[in-house]
DRENDOLO-340928 format. One record per residue (C-alpha): x, y, z; residue in one letter. Coordinates in steps of 0.2 Angstrom, whole numbers. Layout:
<pts>
+-------+-------+-------+------+
!    px !    py !    pz ! rest !
+-------+-------+-------+------+
!     X !     Y !     Z !    a !
...
+-------+-------+-------+------+
</pts>
This chain:
<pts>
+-------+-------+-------+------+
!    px !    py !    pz ! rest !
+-------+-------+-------+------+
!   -27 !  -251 !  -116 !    x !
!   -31 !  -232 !  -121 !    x !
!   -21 !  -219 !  -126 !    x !
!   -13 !  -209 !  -115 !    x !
!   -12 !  -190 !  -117 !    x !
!     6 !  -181 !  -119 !    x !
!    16 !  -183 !  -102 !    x !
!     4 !  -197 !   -95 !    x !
!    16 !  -210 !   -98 !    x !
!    22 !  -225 !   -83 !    x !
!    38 !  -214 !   -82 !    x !
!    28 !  -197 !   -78 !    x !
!    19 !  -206 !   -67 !    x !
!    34 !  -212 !   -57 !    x !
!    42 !  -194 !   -57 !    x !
!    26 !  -188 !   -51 !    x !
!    27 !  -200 !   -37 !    x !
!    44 !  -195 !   -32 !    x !
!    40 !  -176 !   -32 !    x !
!    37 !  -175 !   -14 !    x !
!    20 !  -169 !   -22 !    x !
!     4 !  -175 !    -8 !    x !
!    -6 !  -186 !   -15 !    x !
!   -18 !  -193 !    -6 !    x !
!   -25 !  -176 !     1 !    x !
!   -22 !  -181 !    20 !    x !
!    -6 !  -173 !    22 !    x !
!     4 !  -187 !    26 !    x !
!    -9 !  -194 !    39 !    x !
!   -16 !  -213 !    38 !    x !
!   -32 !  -215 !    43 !    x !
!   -43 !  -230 !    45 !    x !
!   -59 !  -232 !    33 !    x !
!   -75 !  -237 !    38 !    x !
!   -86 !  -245 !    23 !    x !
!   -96 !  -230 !    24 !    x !
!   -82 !  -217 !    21 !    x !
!   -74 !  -226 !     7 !    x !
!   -93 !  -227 !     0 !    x !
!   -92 !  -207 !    -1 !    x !
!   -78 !  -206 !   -13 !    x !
!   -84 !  -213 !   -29 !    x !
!   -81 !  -198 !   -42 !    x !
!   -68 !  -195 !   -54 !    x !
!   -63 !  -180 !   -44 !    x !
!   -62 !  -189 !   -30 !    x !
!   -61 !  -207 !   -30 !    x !
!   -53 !  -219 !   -15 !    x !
!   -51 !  -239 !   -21 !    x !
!   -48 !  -253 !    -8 !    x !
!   -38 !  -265 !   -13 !    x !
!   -34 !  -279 !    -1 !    x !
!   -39 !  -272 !    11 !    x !
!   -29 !  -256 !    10 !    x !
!   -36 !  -239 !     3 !    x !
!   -27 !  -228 !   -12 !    x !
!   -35 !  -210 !   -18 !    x !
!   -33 !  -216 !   -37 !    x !
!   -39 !  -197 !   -40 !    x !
!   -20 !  -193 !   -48 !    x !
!   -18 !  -208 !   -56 !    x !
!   -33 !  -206 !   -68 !    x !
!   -25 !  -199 !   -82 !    x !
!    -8 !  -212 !   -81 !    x !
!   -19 !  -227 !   -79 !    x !
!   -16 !  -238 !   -98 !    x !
!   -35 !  -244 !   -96 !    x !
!   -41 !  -228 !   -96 !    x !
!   -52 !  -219 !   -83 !    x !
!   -67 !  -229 !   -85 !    x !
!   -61 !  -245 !   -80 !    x !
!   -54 !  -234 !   -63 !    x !
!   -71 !  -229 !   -60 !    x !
!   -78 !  -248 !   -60 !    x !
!   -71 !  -248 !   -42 !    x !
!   -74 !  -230 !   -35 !    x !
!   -79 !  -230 !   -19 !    x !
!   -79 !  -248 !   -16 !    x !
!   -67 !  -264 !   -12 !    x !
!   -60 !  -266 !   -30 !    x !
!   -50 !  -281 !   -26 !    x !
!   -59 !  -294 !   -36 !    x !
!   -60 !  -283 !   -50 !    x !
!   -41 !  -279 !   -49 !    x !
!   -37 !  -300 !   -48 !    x !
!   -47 !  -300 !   -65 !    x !
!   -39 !  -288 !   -75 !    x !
!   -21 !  -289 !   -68 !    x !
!   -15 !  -296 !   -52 !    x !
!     1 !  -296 !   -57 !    x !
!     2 !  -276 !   -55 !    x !
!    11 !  -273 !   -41 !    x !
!     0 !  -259 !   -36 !    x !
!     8 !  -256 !   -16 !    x !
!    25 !  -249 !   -27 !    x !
!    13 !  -240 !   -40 !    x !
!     2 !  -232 !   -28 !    x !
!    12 !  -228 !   -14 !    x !
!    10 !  -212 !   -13 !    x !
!    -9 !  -213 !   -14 !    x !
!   -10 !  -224 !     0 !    x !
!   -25 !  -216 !    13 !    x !
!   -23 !  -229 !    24 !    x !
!   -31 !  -249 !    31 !    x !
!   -51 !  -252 !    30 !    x !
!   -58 !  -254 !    47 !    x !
!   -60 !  -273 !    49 !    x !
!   -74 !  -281 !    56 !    x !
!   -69 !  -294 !    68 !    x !
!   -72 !  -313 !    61 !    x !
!   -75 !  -329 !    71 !    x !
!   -70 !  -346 !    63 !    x !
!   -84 !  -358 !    57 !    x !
!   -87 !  -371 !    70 !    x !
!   -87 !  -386 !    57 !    x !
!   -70 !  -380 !    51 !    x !
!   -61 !  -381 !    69 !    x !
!   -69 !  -399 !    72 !    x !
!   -63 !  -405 !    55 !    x !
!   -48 !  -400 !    59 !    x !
!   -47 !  -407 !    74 !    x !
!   -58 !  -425 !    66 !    x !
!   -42 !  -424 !    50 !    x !
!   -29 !  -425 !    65 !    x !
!   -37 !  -439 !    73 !    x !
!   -38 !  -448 !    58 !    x !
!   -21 !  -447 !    49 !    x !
!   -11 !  -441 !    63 !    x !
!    -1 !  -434 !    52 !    x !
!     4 !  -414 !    45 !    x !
!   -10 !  -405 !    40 !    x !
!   -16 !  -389 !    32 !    x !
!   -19 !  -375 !    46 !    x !
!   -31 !  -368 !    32 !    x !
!   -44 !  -381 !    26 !    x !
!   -61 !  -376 !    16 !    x !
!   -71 !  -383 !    24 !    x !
!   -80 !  -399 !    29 !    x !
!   -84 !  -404 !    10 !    x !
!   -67 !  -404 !     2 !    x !
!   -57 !  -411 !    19 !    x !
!   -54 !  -426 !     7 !    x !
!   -46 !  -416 !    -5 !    x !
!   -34 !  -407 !     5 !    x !
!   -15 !  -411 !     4 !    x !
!    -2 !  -415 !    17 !    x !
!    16 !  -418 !    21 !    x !
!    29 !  -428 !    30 !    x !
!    47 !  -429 !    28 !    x !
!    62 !  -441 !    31 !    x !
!    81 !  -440 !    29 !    x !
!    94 !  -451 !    26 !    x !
!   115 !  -447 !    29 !    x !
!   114 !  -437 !    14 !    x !
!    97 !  -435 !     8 !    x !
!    81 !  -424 !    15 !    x !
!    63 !  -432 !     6 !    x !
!    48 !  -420 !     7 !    x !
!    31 !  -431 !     2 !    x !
!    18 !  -421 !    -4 !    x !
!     0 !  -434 !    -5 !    x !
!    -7 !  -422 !   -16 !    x !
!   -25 !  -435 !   -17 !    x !
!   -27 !  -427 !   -35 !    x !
!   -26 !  -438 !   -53 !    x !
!   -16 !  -435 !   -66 !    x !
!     0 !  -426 !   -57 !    x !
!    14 !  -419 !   -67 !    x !
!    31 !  -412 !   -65 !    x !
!    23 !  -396 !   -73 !    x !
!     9 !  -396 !   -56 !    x !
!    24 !  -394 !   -45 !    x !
!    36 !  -379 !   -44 !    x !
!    49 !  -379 !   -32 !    x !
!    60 !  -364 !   -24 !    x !
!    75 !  -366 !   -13 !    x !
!    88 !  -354 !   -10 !    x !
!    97 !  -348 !     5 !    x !
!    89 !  -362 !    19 !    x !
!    74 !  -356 !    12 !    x !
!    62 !  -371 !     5 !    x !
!    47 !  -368 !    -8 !    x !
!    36 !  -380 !   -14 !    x !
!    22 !  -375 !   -23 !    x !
!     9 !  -391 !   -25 !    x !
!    -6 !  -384 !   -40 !    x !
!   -22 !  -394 !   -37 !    x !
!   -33 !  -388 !   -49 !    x !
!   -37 !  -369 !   -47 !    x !
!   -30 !  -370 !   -28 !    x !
!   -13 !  -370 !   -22 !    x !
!    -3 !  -380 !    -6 !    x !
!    12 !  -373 !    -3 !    x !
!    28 !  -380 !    12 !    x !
!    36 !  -366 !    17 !    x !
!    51 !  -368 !    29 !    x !
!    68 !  -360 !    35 !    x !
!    77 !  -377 !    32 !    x !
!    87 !  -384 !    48 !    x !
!   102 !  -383 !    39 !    x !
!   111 !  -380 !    24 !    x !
!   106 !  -391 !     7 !    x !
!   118 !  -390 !    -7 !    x !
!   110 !  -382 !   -27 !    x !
!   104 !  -399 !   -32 !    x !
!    83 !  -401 !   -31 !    x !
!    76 !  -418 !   -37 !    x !
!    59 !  -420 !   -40 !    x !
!    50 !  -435 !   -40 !    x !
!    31 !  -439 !   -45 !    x !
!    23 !  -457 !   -41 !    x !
!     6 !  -454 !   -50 !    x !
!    -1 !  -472 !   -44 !    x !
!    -1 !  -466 !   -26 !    x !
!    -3 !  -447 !   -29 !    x !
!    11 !  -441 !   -23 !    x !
!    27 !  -430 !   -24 !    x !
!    43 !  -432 !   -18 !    x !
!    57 !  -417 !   -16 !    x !
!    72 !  -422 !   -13 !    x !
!    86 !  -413 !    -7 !    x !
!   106 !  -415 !    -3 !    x !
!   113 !  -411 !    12 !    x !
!   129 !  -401 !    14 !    x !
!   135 !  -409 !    29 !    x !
!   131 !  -428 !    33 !    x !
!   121 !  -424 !    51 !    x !
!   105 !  -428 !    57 !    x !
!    92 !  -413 !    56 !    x !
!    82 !  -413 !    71 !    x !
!    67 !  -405 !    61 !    x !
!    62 !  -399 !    42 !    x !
!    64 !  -382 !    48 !    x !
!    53 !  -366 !    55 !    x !
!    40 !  -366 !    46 !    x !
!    36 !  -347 !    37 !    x !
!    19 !  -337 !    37 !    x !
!    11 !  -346 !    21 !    x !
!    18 !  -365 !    25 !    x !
!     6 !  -379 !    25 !    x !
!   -10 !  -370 !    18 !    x !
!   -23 !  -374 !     4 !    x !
!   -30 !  -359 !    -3 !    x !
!   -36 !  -353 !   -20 !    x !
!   -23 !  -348 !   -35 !    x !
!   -29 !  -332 !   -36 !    x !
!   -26 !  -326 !   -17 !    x !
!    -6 !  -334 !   -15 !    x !
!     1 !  -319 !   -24 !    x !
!    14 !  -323 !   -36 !    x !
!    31 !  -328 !   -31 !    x !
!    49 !  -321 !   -41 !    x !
!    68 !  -329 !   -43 !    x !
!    80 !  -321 !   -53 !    x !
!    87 !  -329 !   -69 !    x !
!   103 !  -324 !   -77 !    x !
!   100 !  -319 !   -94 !    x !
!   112 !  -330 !  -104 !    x !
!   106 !  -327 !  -125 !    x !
!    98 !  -313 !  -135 !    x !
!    94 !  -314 !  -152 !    x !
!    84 !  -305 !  -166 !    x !
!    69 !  -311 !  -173 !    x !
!    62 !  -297 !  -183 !    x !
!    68 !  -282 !  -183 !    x !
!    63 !  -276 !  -166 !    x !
!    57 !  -292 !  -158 !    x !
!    73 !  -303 !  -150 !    x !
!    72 !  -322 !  -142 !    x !
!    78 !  -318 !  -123 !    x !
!    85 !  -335 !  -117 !    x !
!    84 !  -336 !   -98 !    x !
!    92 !  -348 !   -86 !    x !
!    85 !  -356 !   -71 !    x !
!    93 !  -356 !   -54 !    x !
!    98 !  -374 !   -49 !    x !
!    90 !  -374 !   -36 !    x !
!    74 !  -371 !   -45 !    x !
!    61 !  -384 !   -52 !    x !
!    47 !  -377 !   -65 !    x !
!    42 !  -380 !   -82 !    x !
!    29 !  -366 !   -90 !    x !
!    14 !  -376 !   -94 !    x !
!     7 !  -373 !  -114 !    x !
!    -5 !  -359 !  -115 !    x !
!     3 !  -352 !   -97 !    x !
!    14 !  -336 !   -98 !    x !
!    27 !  -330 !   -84 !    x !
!    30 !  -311 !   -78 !    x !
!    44 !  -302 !   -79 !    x !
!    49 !  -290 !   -64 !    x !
!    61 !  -274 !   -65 !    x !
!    63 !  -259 !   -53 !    x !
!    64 !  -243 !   -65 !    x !
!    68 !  -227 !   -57 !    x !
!    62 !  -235 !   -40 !    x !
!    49 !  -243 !   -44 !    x !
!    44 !  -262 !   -47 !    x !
!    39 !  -264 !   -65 !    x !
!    29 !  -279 !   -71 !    x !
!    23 !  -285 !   -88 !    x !
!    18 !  -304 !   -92 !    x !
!    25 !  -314 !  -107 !    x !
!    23 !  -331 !  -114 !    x !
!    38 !  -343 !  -116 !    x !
!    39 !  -351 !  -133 !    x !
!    52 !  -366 !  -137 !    x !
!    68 !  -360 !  -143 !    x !
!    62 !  -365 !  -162 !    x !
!    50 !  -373 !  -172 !    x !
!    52 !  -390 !  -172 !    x !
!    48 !  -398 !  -189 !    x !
!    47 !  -416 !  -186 !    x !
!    35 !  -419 !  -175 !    x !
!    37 !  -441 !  -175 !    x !
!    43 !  -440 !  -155 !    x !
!    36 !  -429 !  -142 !    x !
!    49 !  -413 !  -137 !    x !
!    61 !  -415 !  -124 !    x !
!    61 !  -403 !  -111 !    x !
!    72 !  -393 !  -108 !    x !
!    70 !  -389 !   -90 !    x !
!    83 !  -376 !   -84 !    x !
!    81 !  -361 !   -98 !    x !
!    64 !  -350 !  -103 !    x !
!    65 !  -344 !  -118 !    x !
!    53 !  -327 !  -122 !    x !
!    51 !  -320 !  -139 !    x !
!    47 !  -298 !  -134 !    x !
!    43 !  -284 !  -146 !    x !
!    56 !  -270 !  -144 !    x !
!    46 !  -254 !  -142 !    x !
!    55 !  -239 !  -146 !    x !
!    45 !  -228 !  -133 !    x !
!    42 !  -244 !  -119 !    x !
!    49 !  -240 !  -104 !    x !
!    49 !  -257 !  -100 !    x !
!    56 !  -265 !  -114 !    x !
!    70 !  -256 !  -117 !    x !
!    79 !  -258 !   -99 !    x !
!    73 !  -277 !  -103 !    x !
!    84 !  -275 !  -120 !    x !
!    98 !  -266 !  -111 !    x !
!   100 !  -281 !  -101 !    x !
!   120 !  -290 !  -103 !    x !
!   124 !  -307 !  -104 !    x !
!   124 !  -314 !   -86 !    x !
!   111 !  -299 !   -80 !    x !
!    99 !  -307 !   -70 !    x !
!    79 !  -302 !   -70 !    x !
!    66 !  -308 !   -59 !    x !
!    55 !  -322 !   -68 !    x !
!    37 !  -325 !   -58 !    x !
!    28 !  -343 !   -57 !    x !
!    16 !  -348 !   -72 !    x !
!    -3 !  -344 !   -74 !    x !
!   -15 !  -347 !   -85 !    x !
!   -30 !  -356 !   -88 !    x !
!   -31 !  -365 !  -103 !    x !
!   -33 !  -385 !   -99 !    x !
!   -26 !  -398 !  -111 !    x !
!   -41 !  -408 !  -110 !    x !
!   -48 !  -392 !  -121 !    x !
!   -35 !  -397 !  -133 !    x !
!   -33 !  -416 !  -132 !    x !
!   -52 !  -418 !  -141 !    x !
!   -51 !  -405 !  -153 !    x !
!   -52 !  -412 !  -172 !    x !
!   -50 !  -393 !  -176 !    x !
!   -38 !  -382 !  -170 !    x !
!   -40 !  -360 !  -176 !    x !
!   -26 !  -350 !  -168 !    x !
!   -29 !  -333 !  -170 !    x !
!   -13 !  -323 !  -167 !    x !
!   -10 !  -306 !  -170 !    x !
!    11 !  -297 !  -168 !    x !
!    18 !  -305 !  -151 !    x !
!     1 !  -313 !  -149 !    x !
!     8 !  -328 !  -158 !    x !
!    20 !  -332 !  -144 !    x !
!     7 !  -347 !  -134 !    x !
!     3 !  -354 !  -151 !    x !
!    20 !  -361 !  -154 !    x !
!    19 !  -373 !  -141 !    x !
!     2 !  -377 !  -144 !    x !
!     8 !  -381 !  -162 !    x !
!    21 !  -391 !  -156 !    x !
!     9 !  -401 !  -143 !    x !
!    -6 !  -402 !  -156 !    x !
!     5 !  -410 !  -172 !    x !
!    13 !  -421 !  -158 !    x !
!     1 !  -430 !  -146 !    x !
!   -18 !  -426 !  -150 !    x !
!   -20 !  -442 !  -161 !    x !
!   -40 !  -436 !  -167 !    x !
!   -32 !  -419 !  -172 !    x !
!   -37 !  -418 !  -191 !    x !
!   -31 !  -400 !  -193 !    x !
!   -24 !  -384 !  -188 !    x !
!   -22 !  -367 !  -193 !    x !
!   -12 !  -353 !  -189 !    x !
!   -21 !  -335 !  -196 !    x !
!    -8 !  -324 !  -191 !    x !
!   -10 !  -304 !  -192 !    x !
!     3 !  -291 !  -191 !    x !
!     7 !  -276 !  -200 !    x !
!    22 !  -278 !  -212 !    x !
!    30 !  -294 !  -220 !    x !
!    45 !  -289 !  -210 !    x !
!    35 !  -290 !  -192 !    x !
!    31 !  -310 !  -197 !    x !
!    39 !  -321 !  -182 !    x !
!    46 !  -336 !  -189 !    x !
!    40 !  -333 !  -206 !    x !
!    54 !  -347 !  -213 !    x !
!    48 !  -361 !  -202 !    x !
!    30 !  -360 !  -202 !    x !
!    30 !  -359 !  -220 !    x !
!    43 !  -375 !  -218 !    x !
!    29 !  -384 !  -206 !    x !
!    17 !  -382 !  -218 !    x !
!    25 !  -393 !  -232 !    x !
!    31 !  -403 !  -222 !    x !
!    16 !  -406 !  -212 !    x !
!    -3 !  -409 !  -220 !    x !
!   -12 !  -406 !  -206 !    x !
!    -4 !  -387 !  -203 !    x !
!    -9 !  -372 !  -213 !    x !
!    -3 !  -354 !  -210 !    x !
!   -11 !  -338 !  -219 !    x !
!    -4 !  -322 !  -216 !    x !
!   -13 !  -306 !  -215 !    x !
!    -4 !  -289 !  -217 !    x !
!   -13 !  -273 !  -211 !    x !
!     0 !  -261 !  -219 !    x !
!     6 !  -270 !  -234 !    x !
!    20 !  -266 !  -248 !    x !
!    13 !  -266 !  -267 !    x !
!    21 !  -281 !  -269 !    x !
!    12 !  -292 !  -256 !    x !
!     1 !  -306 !  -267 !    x !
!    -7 !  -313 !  -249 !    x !
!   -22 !  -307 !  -239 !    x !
!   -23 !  -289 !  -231 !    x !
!   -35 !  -280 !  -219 !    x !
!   -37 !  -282 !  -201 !    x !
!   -46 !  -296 !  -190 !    x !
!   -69 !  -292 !  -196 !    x !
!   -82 !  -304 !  -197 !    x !
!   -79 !  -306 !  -216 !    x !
!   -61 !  -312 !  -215 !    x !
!   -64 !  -324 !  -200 !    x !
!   -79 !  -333 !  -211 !    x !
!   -68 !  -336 !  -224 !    x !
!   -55 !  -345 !  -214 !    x !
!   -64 !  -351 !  -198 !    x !
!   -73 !  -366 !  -205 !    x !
!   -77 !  -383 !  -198 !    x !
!   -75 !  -395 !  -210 !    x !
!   -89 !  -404 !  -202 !    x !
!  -105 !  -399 !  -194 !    x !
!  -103 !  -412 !  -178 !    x !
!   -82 !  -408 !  -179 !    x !
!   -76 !  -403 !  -162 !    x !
!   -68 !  -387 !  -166 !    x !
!   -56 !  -375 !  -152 !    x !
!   -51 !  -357 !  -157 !    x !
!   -36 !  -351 !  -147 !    x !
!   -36 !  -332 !  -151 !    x !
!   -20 !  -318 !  -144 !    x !
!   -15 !  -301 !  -147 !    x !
!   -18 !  -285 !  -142 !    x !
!   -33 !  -282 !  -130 !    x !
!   -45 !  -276 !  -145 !    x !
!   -41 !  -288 !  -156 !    x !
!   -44 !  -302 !  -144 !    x !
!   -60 !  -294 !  -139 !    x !
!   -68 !  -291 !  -157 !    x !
!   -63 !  -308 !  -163 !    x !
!   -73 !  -316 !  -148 !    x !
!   -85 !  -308 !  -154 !    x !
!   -85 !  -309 !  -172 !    x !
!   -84 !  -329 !  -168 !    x !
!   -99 !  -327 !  -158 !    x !
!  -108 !  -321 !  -170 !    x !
!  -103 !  -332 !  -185 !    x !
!  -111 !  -346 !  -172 !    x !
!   -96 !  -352 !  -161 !    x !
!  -101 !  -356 !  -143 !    x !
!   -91 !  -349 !  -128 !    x !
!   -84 !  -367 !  -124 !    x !
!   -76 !  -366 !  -143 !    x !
!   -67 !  -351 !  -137 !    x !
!   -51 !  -347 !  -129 !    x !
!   -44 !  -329 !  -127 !    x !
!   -28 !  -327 !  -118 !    x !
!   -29 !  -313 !  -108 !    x !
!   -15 !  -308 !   -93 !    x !
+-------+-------+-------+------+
</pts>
């Protein structure tokens, strides 16, 4: 993020857009954009971005855009998208830019690859069973899940074959509300999804079962009334296809706010509760967003859920606890954002996304070392990372938490860390303070090279070592690459961006 000048803030933006002001330079008109044309507006006083196949005139939004005008400019002129899906998908740019919409890119007509049509067709004859209407291709036909279903009196059983090892209840997340069924299958970085309008009505209750010997899921729903369903249901635009993580678009449900309390002085621990009719646990390292419509307008900010406390014995893995997500958020005083959040009631409701992320516990479950470098509301994936390292990686000789923040009174969970520590060998914490009272005795300064040598050692030169860094964006980016150059490899490293 870069500082925005005086009266450039998200809210001056949205009053900007709801001025009736024309902002797109067209007068109201949509046009259709040839490559060519789009090619021709790529300056700062005049700059048009495609974005999934739809074209904005980003021109007013310079000045109001957090990353500044640069990172705007890394698109003029051309189809932005995949930029856009790596520095934040999770915008929702169609509310944001509305008003700046010029209109669709002209599209070239497309016609399917032959070998993808005959192996669908060569799949149906085979399994004679539900297939994906999408598949990629040829290569990974083996790979792609399928469906069935059966019922009993009472009972409706979706099967997911998923053909992948190692499933989990945290691979399978599972939506249904109002006749409307959503199973979300995560295969790696690709998705499979069941989409239907059920045939009839299923009570809250949503079971979820995972056979890991045969590879498969089972959903399993109630019925409201003992009849017999003719069908699963109609299925919806999405159901029944196979595509990459990146291109399914995130999907919302509201959870009621049911805790709030302080951690800090300006940071608070949101408790949020599932619906029951939800199935979905946040994997480690993964983080959820938050959606709220301010002024209008569909405002979203990820955050990482943390466990509602540090546990300090860490003998028997944690239970979980799969019907709340609890989220530990800074309180700014000027953040449009987090102060509707903290003006929420008990028994408000708030839309909570699905989980991304991309750290793997294979990363985690070698490492002799573990670093976490955290930095303010950057410490928020390390707690259960703590909680999974002390628990079940059983060649995990030591970890330790260097935790940066400003005062001693913006320390999260200063108490139990220092608690874990004595009570457990292979945990050390060392806190850094930036702006620090006379009477601090500990370290000060801010994240350098120097700091990072001191405490970022391997205790062995063949030690397998990971370092899980978090904070703001130019912390995270300057310790990569501090850690870089003190000789740790990119494969050592893992910055958690959103």
């Amino acid at each position: 993020q870069v500082p925005l000048k005086p009266g450039r803030s998200l809210m001056d933006w949205i009053r900007l857009t709801k001025s009736g002001k024309d902002l797109t330079g067209l007068k109201g008109r949509l046009s259709e954009v040839t490559e060519d044309e789009l090619a021709k507006h790529n300056k700062k006083e005049d700059c048009w971005i495609c974005i999934r196949g739809f074209v904005y005139n980003v021109t007013p939004y310079m000045e109001y855009h957090p990353g500044g005008e640069d990172e705007l400019m890394k698109a003029a002129g051309t189809d932005g998208t995949d930029l856009f899906d790596q520095v934040h998908r999770w915008v929702n740019y169609e509310s944001m830019l509305k008003e700046c919409l010029v209109g669709r890119m002209a599209v070239k007509p497309v016609t399917a690859p032959k070998e993808i049509s005959s192996t669908l067709s060569e799949e149906k004859k085979q399994l004679n069973g539900v297939l994906p209407e999408k598949v990629l291709g040829a290569s990974a036909k083996d790979l792609t899940p399928s469906y069935d279903w059966f019922q009993t009196d009472s009972l409706i059983t979706i099967v997911v074959y998923t053909k992948q090892k190692d499933m989990n209840a945290e691979l399978v997340i599972v939506d249904c509300e109002d006749k409307r069924l959503r199973a979300e299958i995560i295969v790696d970085d690709h998705s499979y999804l069941v989409e239907v309008d059920l045939d009839h009505a299923v009570q809250e209750d949503v079971a979820v079962s995972i056979a890991e010997k045969v590879r498969k899921v089972e959903i399993i729903l109630k019925k409201k009334d003992k009849i017999h369903w003719r069908m699963l249901g109609q299925p919806l635009e999405s159901h029944n296809t196979f595509i990459k993580r990146t291109d399914r678009g995130l999907f919302y449900r509201k959870c009621k706010l049911v805790s709030k309390k302080e951690v800090t002085h300006d940071t608070k621990l949101f408790c949020l509760m599932l619906p029951k009719s939800t199935h979905l646990r946040v994997p480690m390292g993964q983080h959820v967003y938050l959606k709220q419509i301010i002024a209008g307008t569909e405002v979203v900010k990820p955050y990482t859920p943390v466990l509602p406390f540090l546990p300090l014995d860490f003998k028997e893995p944690s239970c979980h606890d799969d019907a709340h997500i609890y989220l530990m958020i800074k309180i700014y005083s000027c953040g449009l954002f987090t102060q509707a959040l903290d003006h929420l009631q008990i028994g408000d409701y708030i839309s909570v996304s699905s989980p991304e992320g991309n750290l793997k516990k294979s990363q985690i479950q070698t490492s002799e070392e573990l670093f976490l470098l955290a930095a303010g509301t950057g410490f928020t994936p390390m707690v259960k990372l703590l909680n999974f390292t002390l628990t079940e990686v059983s060649c995990l000789r030591t970890v330790k938490l260097i935790f940066f923040n400003k005062t001693e009174d913006d320390i999260f969970w200063r108490n139990q860390l220092e608690q874990l520590a004595l009570k457990d060998e292979r945990f050390e914490v060392q806190f850094i303070l930036s702006q620090p009272t006379k009477d601090w005795m500990g370290k000060q300064g801010k994240i350098s090279s120097a700091l990072l040598s001191e405490f970022v050692k391997r205790s062995r030169r063949d030690s397998k070592v990971l370092i899980c860094i978090c904070g703001p964006t130019p912390f995270t980016e300057q310790g990569v690459q501090y850690l870089k150059d003190l000789g740790y490899s990119q494969e050592e490293i893992h910055a958690f961006t959103a």
